[in-house]
C-alpha angles and dihedrals in degrees: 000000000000108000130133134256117185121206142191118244134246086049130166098266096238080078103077093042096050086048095052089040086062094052085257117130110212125237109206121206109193116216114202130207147284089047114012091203117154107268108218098212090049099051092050092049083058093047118095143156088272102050112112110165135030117206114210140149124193115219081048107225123231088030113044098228119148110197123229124235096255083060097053089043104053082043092059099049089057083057 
């Protein structure tokens, strides 16, 4: 219990509860508009020593972005 879960908003709302129902606390990155791309400096901001899953879908639903690979990369070096 305890760690930490970090999410891409928006997000479908049966996310956070699910999240909390596992123990996990959820760490929410919020991804704005026109856009919606992975902001580096955002997504490291979320990372801690207690994070343990990332939840992402690409393409991102609701929003239709596809990441790039220079997204996914610098994402999983912060794993």
């Amino acid at each position: 219990f305890g760690f930490q879960v970090i999410v891409f908003e928006p997000f479908f709302p049966w996310y956070l509860p699910g999240i909390r129902l596992a123990g996990g606390v959820p760490r929410v990155v919020t991804l704005k508009p026109p856009n919606f791309e992975l902001v580096e400096s955002e997504c490291r901001k979320a990372f801690t020593n207690k994070t343990k899953v990332v939840v992402l879908n690409t393409p991102h639903n609701p929003t239709g972005h596809v990441c790039r690979k220079s997204e996914l990369e610098f994402l999983s070096a912060l794993c």
